[in-house]
SEPATI-269055 format. One record per residue (C-alpha): residue in one letter; x, y, z. Coordinates in steps of 0.1 Angstrom, whole numbers, plus 5000, padded with zeros to 4 digits. Each point is the difference from the previous one (the first is absolute). Layout:
AXYZ...
% end
This chain:
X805658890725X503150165003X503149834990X504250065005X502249784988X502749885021X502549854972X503250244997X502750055024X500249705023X503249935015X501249615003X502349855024X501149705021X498850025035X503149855013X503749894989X501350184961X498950445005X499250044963X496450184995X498550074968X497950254985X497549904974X496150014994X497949725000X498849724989X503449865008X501349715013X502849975024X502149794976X498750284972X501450255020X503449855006X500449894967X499450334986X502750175029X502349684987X499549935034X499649614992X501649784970X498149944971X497949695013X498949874968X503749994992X501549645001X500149885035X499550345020X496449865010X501449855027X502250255015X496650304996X497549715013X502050095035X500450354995X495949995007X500349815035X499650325021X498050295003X499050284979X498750395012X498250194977X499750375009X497550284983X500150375014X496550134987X497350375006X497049934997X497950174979X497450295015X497749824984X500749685012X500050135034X496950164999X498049674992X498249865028X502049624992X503249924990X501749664989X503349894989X499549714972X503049804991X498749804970X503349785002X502149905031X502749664996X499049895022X500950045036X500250355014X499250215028X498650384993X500550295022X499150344995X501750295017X501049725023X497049865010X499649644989X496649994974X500449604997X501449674986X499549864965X501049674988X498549954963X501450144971X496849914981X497750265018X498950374998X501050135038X498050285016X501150185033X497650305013X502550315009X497150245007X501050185032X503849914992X501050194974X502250325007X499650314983X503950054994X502349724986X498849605013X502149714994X499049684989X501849665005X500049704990X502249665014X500349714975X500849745023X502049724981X497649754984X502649734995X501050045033X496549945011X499049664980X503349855005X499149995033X495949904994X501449774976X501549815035X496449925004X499949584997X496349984993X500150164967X502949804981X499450054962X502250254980X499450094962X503249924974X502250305009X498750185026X500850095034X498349795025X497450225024X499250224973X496349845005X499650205031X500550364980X497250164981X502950104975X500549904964X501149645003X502250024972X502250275018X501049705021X501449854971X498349724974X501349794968X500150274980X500350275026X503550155022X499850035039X499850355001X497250155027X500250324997X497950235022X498550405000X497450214991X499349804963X496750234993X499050385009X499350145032X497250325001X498850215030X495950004994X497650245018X496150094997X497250135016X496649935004X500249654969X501749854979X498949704973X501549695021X499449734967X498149984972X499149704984X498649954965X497849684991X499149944964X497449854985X499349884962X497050024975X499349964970X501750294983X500450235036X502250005034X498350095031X502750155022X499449995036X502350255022X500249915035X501550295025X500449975035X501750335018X502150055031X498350285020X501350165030X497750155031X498050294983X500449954964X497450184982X498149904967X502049854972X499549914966X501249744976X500550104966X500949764974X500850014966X500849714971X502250134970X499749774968X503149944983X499350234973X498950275027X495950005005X499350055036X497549895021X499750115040X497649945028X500250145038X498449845034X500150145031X501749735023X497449865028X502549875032X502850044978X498849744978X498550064962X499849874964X500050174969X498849774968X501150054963X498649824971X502150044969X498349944964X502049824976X503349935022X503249974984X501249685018X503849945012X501449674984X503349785003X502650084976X499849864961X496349965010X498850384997X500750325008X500750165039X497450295005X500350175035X497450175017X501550325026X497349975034X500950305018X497750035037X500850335019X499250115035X498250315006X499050215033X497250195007X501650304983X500549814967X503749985006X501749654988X501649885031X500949694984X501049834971X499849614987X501149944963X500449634984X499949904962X497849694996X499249794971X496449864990X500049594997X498749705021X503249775007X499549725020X501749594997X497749714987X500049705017X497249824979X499849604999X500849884970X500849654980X504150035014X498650115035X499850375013X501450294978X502350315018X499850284973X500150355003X496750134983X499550374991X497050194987X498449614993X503049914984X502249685006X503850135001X502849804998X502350155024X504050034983X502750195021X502549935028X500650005040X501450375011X502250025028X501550335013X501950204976X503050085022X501349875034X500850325011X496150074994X500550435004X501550044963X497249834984X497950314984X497150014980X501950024968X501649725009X496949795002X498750164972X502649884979X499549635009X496150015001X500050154962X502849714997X497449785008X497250164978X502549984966X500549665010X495949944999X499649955039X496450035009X500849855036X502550085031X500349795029X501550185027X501649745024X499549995035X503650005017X500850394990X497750295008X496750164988X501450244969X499950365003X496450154981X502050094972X500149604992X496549984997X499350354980X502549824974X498049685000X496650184997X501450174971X501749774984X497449735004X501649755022X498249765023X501450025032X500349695023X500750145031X501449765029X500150165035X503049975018X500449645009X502249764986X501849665009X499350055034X498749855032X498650285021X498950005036X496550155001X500050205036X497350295006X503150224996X500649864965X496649994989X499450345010X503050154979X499549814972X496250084998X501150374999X502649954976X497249814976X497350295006X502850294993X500849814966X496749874989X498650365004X502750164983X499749774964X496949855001X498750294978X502349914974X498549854966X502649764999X500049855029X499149634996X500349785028X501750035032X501749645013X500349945031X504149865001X502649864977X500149605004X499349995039X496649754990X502449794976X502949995030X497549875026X499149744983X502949914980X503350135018X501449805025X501950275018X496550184999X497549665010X502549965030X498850315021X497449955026X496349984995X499750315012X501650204976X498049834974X497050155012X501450315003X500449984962X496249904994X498750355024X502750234982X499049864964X496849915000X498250195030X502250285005X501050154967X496349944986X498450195025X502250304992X499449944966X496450015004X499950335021X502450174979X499749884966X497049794993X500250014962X503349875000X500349664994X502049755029X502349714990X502049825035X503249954986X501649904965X500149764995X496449905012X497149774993X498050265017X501349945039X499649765026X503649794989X497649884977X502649824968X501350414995X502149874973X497249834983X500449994962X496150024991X499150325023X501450325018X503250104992X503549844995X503650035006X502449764978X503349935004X500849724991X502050134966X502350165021X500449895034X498849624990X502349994972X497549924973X500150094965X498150274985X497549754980X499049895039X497650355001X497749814971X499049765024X497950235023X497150194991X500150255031X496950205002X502350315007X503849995002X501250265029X503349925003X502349804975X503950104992X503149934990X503250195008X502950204977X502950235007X499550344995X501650174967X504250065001X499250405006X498049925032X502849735013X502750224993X498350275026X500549785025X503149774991X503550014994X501749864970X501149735020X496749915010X498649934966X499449615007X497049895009X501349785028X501650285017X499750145033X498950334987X497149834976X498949735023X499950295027X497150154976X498349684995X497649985030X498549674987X502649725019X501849844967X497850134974X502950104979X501149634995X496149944995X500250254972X502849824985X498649635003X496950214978X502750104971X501349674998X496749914993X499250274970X502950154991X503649934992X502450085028X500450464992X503650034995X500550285025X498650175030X497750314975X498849704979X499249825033X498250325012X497850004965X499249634997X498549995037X497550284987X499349824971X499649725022X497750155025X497750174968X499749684985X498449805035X497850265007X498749984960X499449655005X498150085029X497750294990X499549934964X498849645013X497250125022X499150274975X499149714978X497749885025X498450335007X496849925017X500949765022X503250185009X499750365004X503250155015X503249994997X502450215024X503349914997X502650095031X501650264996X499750334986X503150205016X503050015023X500350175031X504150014993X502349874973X499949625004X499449684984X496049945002X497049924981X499450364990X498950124964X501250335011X503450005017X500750285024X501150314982X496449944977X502049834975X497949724979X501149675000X499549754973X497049915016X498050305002X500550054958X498649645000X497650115023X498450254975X499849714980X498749745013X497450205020X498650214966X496449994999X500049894964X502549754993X501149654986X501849745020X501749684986X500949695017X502749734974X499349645008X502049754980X499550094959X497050225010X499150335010X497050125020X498850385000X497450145024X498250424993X499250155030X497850295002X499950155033X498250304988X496150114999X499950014963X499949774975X503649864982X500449994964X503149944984X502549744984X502549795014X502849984985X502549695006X504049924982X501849745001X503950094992X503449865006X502950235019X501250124968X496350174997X499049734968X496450035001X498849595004X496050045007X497750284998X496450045013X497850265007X496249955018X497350215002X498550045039X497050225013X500549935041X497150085020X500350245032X501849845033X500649674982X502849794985X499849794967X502349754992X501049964965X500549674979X503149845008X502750014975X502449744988X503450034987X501149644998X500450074965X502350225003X502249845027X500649724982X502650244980X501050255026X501149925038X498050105025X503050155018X500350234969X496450134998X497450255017X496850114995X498950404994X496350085008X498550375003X496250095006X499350234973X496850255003X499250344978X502550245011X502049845025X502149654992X501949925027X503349904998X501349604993X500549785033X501649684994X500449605012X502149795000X499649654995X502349915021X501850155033X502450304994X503449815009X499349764978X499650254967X503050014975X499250375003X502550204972X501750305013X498450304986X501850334987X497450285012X499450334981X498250285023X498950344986X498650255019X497550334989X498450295016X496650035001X497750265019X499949835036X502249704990X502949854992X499249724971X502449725003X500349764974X501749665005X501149704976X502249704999X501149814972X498349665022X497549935025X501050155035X498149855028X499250285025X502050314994X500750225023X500550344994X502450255028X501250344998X501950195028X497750314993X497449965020X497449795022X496649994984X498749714979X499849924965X496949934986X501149654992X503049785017X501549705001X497749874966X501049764973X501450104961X497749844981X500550094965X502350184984X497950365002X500949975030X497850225030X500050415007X499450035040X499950395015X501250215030X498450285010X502050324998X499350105034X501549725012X503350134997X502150314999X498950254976X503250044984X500049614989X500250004964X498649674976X503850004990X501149955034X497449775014X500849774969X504249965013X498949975035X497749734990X501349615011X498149684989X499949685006X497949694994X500449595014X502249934976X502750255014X500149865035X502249704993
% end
């Protein structure tokens, strides 16, 4: 197959009302284009949301003057495939109208055989305005229910909900060609889809290879050729001869080198490579996919508590630790594959194994999943559906069963594809939601054919090895308890939204944990991007304008009363809401980590930001880590100790969430602020694989008796042969209530080969210090920890994380530091 890429020199333009038109080449967005022509105000920028929400109530022409290739036009077919429309458009070429689309989800293809001129051909494209289009859909009385900051109707678009606006998200629905556009011609055949099926042995994959062809009138004899490249470059290949432009080709690899999570083993990837020929030998076309070698499924086995959910690879029982993605930017044409990059090895340092992609943004680009699969991240993978009520016409069903077979072909080869979940919370709102339980009948059903007839038949056709979950949270379907504590999967909100304190999460022992989170501001660098001076107070209309979540910034504030002392100004304020955010989520995680077996996930909302804002990110929006992410790296390390103070005693759990066996010492301290060492104790552990041991408890009523509880904390480190990790600490009692000392700080930076080393000490205790420096974005390999002796810690950036003329020197003044006790 023969293919011209239609990407550079498409003009942009308003069809009617302001005469500006734009050149650019694509993927770009309308808004993309007009911000880059400074066509538009920032709209991330204070309150210029608004003002370029309305900007994107009319309609948009895109214009593309293009020659065919010779070759192209000596192919007996021809196609134009847009692999990303948004969303409602009609195409015409050289005039003559080639059709409608109206999902932004699907792959569109438009024969142009016969159509095509020789000379120059113009292509065009008219974005009709989407929020035109809902607000008036959204008119519609039958279907009443609106998610927490979105535009009403936006149910009735097959376009990234979140466009529309959510609790976290702006009101910015932008529109354009978001994804290339090629020109495809062949003759005779061309390979249509392969699918590839595997099945384990003891000690061997059998790989099945399933190719079906599209043939035109008086195609001759063709062969398949495929051929399997190891990760370290052995070759195996086979060749059929199609039959009715079916075939199968069959591998069977001795001694596979299986794909595993990350912290669990390594990612091997396997290159299948199946090429096209004609009856001269000639390849006349070309499919190419990296695959990895494992058997991933979700165990639902009955057991003593009820019915486990756990993701189980290669026989093995994972316990699933990462966050909820949502789409990197709102203006979805800048995101680029170094951009995901970046936050997917985020995730990795941070010992992710798992991603759950939520269901109100779109399918991510293949570059996504190419990062997972190498960087060993189980991918939960909602479609498209989220807090919603949809009306299931024929129309409806028909486009959404295209936009599932277009998506579900495209990453179902993918080794870390997991699960794919039918919606986001629409089981949960049906039963639970009164402005959901309030619609008619009707639409109820239509949930039960979309969910659970619907999506499983297309799942079936197009990617039978892939298991199927409804919705999160589920029981397993039928508005059967989908909240249940004791099976399926859970979302928990009650620290948060229900006001509860952090110790509520030890009350539940959720099987798996999809959604839990608690909200923070975003670091004073990120705010000042979109503020003014005068906006630096919380209560502001700037700040409350990016805080999508109602009056979550008083929430946050009723949560610091509870913890911490009251920061003394608006960058404390910024800090201690991180610190406050890190600290639920711990609570939360190292909790069901304690119970690992009967819970075995923990997925806490959210990873990232679509725009600078107040949200539940770990990441904010410029890929900056927030406290929580550093915590994150923490609390979910495979090998680890966790500690829980009650009263005069002290309880310590070892987790090893790896396949070998643990052996090491634990090593606990007792001190007071001024670093007097008070207790000292050090036990010997050998942990067994995928388990948790709880050690004896420990009690330091002796030692109260002569120092306050308020002027005490606990140090504790897992030490094993080459690798002691550094001190975490507890307090005995909450951080407001600590007479915490200020410290003095001494920082020293050296230069190593591919680091800087940077040493810090205080003359005290300092509860979560936070290091920031002007210099750069990328993380330290350690933030936001505790001083717990007076060695102090050494923590490292990488070199090529900022500009090569940085110096140790220089990086050492730029450095700032803080800890609790400097924010009142």
């Amino acid at each position: 197959m023969i293919t011209q890429e239609l990407n550079r020199g498409w003009y942009i333009q308003p069809c009617m009302g302001e005469s500006w038109k734009v050149k650019t080449d694509i993927p770009c967005s309308v808004l993309h284009a007009m911000l880059d022509a400074k066509l538009a105000p920032d709209p991330f920028y204070r309150k210029n949301e608004y003002e370029v929400r309305e900007l994107l109530d009319q309609d948009f022409c895109y214009t593309l003057y293009f020659t065919p290739q010779k070759e192209v036009l000596a192919q007996q077919y021809a196609e134009l495939v847009f692999y990303g429309l948004d969303t409602l458009a009609d195409i015409r070429l050289n005039g003559e109208f080639l059709g409608m689309v109206d999902n932004m989800h699907r792959t569109w293809h438009f024969p142009v055989s016969g159509r095509l001129k020789a000379g120059e051909n113009c292509l065009e494209i008219v974005f009709h305005s989407s929020l035109r289009y809902i607000r008036e859909k959204g008119q519609d009385a039958i279907v009443h229910y609106v998610a927490k900051g979105c535009i009403r109707g936006n149910n009735f678009l097959r376009k990234a909900h979140c466009m529309f606006g959510w609790d976290w998200g702006p009101q910015l629905p932008d529109t354009g060609i978001w994804r290339p556009v090629e020109l495809n011609a062949f003759s005779g055949a061309r390979l249509a889809d392969v699918h590839v099926e595997q099945r384990h042995n003891k000690g061997t994959v059998s790989l099945q290879v399933d190719i079906q062809l599209d043939e035109l009138p008086g195609s001759n004899k063709n062969t398949v050729c495929c051929v399997l490249t190891s990760p370290s470059g052995d070759t195996m290949q086979a060749q059929e001869e199609p039959n009715t432009g079916k075939t199968s080709v069959s591998f069977t690899v001795a001694a596979p080198q299986l794909w595993w999570p990350n912290t669990y083993g390594e990612q091997p990837l396997y290159t299948l490579r199946v090429e096209l020929w004609g009856e001269n030998g000639q390849v006349q076309d070309v499919w190419q996919k990296q695959i990895g070698l494992r058997e991933l499924t979700v165990s639902r086995e009955k057991d003593e508590w009820g019915e486990e959910f756990c993701f189980q690879v290669n026989g093995v029982k994972i316990f699933a630790m990462g966050a909820d993605y949502v789409p990197e930017d709102n203006v979805i044409t800048r995101v680029t594959p170094e951009r995901t990059q970046r936050l997917l090895k985020d995730c990795a340092i941070a010992n992710f194994n798992s991603i759950r992609v939520w269901g109100g943004g779109y399918y991510p680009d293949d570059w996504f999943y190419d990062a997972c699969d190498r960087l060993g991240l189980i991918v939960w993978q909602d479609a498209m559906f989220a807090c919603n009520v949809y009306r299931m016409d024929a129309a409806f069903e028909e486009n959404i069963r295209a936009e599932l077979r277009d998506n579900l072909v495209r990453i179902r080869h993918h080794a870390c594809l997991g699960l794919v979940c039918g919606n986001n919370e629409m089981e949960l709102g049906w039963v639970e939601w009164p402005d959901v339980v309030t619609h008619h009948p009707a639409l109820k059903a239509d949930y039960i054919k979309q969910f659970e007839y619907v999506i499983p038949q297309e799942m079936e056709q197009n990617a039978p090895g892939v298991f199927y979950w409804p919705s999160s949270p589920s029981s397993g379907g039928s508005f059967d308890e989908p909240n249940a504590e004791n099976r399926g999967d859970v979302h928990y909100w009650d620290v948060w939204h229900g006001m509860k304190p952090f110790t509520d999460y030890e009350k539940f022992y959720f099987r798996f944990c999809s959604e839990f989170g608690f909200e923070s501001f975003p670091g004073r660098r990120t705010v000042e991007t979109f503020t003014e001076f005068d906006d630096h107070n919380i209560f502001s209309p700037v700040m409350e304008s990016h805080q999508k979540n109602g009056a979550a910034n008083g929430l946050i504030m009723y949560y610091i009363s509870s913890y911490y002392r009251y920061p003394k100004d608006f960058e404390t304020l910024l800090y201690i809401s991180q610190l406050l955010q890190a600290e639920a989520i711990r609570h939360g995680v190292e909790h069901w980590r304690r119970n690992r077996g009967r819970c075995m996930g923990a997925i806490y909302w959210q990873l990232n930001d679509c725009w600078p804002v107040a949200s539940w990110a770990s990441i904010d929006y410029f890929g900056r880590w927030k406290a929580l992410h550093y915590y994150a790296r923490r609390f979910f390390a495979p090998r680890m100790v966790t500690a829980k103070a009650e009263g005069t005693e002290l309880r310590l759990w070892v987790h090893n969430d790896s396949r070998a066996v643990l052996k090491g010492l634990v090593e606990v301290e007792l001190r007071d602020t001024a670093y007097t060492l008070l207790a000292h104790t050090m036990v010997s552990v050998q942990i067994q694989p995928l388990s948790v041991q709880q050690l004896d408890v420990i009690d330091f009523a002796g030692e109260m008796q002569e120092h306050a509880q308020d002027t005490i904390f606990a140090a504790y480190r897992l030490c094993v042969e080459g690798a002691d990790s550094a001190y975490a600490s507890v307090l005995f009692c909450r951080p407001k209530q600590m007479r915490l000392p200020q410290p003095f700080y001494t920082v020293r930076v050296e230069e190593e080969d591919e680091n800087f080393a940077i040493y810090v000490k205080s003359d005290c205790y300092a509860h979560q210090v936070e290091l920031e420096t002007e210099l750069t974005d990328s993380p330290f390999s350690d933030n936001d920890f505790p001083l717990c002796t007076p060695q102090g810690v050494c923590v490292t950036l990488a070199k090529n994380g900022v500009a090569p003329e940085v110096t140790a020197e220089q990086l050492q003044k730029s450095l700032f530091v803080r800890s609790v006790a400097d924010t009142y």
